[in-house]
C-alpha positions as CSV (number, residue, x, y, z in Angstrom):
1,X,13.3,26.2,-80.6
2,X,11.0,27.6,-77.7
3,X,12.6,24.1,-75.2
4,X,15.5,25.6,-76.3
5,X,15.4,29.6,-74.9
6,X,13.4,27.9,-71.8
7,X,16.5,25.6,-71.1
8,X,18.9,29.1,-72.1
9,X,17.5,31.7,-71.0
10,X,18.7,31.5,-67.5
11,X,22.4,31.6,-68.9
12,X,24.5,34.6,-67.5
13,X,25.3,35.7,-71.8
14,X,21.3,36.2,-71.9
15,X,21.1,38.3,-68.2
16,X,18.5,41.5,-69.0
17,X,17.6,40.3,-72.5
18,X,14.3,39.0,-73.3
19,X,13.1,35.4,-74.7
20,X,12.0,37.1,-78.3
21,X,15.4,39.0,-78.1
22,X,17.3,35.6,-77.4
23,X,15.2,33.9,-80.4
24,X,16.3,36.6,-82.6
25,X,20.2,36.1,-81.3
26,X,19.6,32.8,-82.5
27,X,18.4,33.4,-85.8
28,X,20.8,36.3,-86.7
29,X,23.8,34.7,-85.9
30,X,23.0,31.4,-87.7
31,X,23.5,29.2,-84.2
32,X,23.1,25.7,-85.0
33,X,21.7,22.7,-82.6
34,X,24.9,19.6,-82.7
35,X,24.4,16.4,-81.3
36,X,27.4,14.4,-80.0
37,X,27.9,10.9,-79.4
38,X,29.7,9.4,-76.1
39,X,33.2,10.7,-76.5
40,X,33.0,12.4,-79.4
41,X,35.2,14.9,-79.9
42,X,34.1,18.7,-80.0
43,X,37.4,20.2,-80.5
44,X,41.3,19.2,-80.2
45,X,44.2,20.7,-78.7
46,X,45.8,22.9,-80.9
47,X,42.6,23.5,-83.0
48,X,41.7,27.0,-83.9
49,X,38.9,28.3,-82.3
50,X,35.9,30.4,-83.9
51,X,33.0,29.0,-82.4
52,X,31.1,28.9,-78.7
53,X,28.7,26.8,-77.4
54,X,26.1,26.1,-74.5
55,X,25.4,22.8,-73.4
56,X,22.1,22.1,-74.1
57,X,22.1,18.2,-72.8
58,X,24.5,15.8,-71.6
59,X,27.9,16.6,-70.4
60,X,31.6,17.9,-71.9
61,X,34.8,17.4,-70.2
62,X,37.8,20.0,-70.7
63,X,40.8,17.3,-71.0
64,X,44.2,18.6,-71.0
65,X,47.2,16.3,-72.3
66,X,50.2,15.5,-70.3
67,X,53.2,14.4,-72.3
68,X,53.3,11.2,-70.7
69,X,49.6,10.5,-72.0
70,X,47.6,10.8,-68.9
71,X,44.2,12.8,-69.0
72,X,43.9,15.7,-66.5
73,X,39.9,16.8,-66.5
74,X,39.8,20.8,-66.3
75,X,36.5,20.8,-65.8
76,X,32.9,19.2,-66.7
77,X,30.6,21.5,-68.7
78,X,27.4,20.3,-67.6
79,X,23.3,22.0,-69.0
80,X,23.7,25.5,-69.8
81,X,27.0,25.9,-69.0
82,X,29.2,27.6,-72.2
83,X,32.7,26.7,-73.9
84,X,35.1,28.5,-75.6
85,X,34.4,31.8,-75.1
86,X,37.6,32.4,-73.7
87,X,39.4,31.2,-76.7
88,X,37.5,32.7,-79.6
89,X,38.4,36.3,-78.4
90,X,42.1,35.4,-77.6
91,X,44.8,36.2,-80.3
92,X,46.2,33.1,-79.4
93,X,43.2,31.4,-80.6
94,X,44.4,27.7,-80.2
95,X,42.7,25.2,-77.6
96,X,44.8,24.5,-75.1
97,X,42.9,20.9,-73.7
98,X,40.3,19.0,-76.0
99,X,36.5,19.4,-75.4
100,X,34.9,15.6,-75.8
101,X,31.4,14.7,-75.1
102,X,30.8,12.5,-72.0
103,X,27.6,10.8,-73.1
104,X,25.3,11.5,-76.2
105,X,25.0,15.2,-75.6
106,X,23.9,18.3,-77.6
107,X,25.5,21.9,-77.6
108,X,24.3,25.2,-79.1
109,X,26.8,26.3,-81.1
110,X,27.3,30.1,-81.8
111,X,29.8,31.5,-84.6
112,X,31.9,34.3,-82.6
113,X,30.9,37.1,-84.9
114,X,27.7,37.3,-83.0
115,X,29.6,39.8,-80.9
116,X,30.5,42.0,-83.9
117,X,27.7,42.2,-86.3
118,X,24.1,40.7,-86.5
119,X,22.3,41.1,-89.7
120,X,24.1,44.3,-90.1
121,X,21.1,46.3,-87.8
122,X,22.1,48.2,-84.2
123,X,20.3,45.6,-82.0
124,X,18.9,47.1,-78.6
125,X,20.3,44.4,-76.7
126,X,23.4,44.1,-78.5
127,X,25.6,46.4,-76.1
128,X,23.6,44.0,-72.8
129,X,24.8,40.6,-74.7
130,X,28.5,42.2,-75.1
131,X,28.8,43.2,-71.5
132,X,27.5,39.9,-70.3
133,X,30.1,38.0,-72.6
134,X,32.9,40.5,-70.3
135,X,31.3,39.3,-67.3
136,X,31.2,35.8,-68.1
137,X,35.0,35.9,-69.0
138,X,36.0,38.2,-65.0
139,X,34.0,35.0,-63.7
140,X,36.4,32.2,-65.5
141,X,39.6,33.6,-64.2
142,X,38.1,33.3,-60.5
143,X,37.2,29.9,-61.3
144,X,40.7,29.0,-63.0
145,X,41.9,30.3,-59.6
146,X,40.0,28.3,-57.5
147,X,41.0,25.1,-59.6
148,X,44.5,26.6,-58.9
149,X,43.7,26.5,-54.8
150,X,42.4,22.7,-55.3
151,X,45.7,21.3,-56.6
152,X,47.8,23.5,-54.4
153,X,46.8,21.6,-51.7
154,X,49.5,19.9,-50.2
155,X,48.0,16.4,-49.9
156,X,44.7,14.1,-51.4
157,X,42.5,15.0,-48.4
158,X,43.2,18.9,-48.6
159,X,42.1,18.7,-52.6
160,X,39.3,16.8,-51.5
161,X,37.8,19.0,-48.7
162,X,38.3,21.7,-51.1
163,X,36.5,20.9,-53.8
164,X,33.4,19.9,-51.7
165,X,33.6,23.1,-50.1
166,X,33.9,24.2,-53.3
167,X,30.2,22.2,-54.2
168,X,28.8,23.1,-50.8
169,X,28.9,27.0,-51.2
170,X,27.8,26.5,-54.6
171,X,24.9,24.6,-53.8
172,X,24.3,26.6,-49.9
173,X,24.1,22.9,-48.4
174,X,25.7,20.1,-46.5
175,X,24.4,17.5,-49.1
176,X,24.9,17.4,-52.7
177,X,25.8,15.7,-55.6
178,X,29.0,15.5,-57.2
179,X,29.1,16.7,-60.8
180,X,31.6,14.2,-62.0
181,X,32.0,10.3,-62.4
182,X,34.5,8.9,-59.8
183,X,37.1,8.6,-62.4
184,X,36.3,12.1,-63.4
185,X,36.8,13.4,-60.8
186,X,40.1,11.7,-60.2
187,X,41.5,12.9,-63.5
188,X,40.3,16.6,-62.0
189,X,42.3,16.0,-58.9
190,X,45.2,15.0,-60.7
191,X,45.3,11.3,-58.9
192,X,44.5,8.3,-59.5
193,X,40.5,6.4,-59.1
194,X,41.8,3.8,-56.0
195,X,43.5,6.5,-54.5
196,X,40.6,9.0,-54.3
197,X,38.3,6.3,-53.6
198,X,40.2,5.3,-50.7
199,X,40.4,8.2,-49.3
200,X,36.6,9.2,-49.6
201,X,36.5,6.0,-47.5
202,X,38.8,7.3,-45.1
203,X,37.3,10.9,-44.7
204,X,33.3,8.9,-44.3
205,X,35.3,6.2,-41.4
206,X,36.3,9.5,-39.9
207,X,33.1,10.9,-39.5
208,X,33.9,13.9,-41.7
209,X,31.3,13.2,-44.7
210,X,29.1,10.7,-46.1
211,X,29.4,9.4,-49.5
212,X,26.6,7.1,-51.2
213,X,27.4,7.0,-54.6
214,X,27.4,10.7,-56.0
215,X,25.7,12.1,-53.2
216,X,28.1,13.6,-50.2
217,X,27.0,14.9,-47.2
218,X,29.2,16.7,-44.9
219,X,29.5,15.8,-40.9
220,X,31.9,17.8,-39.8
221,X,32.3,20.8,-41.4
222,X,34.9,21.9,-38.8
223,X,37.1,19.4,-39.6
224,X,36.8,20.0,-43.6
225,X,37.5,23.9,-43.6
226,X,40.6,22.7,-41.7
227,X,41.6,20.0,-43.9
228,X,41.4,22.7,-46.8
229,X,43.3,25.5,-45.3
């Protein structure tokens, strides 16, 4: 359990509350270590949620469903990164996408009435975990609006330069790796693999980044804030 607080602890829900205070989270609220198989689903569409978890290892994709079948990726949950908190306090408790494991992966899973009651005692940190929980949630409707700003943009090469703007604030460098597989990140952009593909090609013959597998660096910054405005 003590690899697992090391690899949690550093999670915005734990902020201001100590490793033995996170150990006995763990143990109060009955949390349970899952493992997950390559594309295994966690949880479908429509599925009532009463659970949240943190990615201990591997990777989760947020799918949504178009009528016409095609996959959409929300977003890629990747180590330490949590899930469904948004749902399990919403009255309208249904998942909206599917969760599914990309890779054998494990998750911490959390019943949601750790916000309500643990083992029936006034816990110190109870009120810090509650207020981090609100904070967490402010933070995912900035980030459901940036995701809005990516496919506003009016072309490939505008969602593009956005979204590695997106990575290069994030990471506070011109080179950095890209969370996603190519056709991952595709499905996030709402187009198709040989599309994106080609124009990553494009944007590196026009001197505006460098791509080498996952790794982009950009060249022109310039150019890219322009491309994304």
């Amino acid at each position: 359990m003590d690899d697992i607080i090391k690899i949690i602890k550093n999670n915005q829900l734990f902020d201001n509350i100590r490793e033995d205070e996170i150990k006995q989270i763990i143990k109060c609220s009955n949390a349970q270590i899952v493992e997950y198989e390559n594309n295994q689903v966690v949880f479908r569409k429509d599925d009532i949620i009463k659970k949240l978890g943190i990615v201990i290892e591997g990777q989760f994709n947020l799918i949504s469903q178009k009528y016409s079948g095609a996959r959409v990726i929300v977003t890629t949950l990747e180590q330490n990164d949590l899930f469904g908190e948004a749902l399990v306090f919403s009255t309208l408790n249904k998942a909206p996408y599917d969760l599914i494991s990309s890779g054998r992966s494990r998750a911490l899973i959390f019943p949601y009435n750790v916000f309500f009651a643990m083992c029936g005692q006034v816990c110190a940190f109870h009120k810090t975990l509650i207020g981090n929980m609100l904070s967490i949630l402010s933070d995912k409707i900035v980030m459901l609006n940036n995701k809005m700003h990516i496919l506003n943009a009016e072309t490939l090469r505008g969602r593009i330069a956005v979204y590695l703007l997106t990575l290069h604030n994030k990471n506070n460098s011109p080179m950095f790796d890209i969370p996603m597989k190519r056709q991952e990140l595709a499905d996030f952009l709402n187009v198709k693999r040989p599309s994106l593909s080609r124009e990553l090609s494009n944007m590196q013959q026009d001197e505006i980044i460098e791509v080498y597998r996952s790794t982009v660096k950009i060249t022109d910054l310039e150019k890219l804030k322009e491309l994304a405005d």
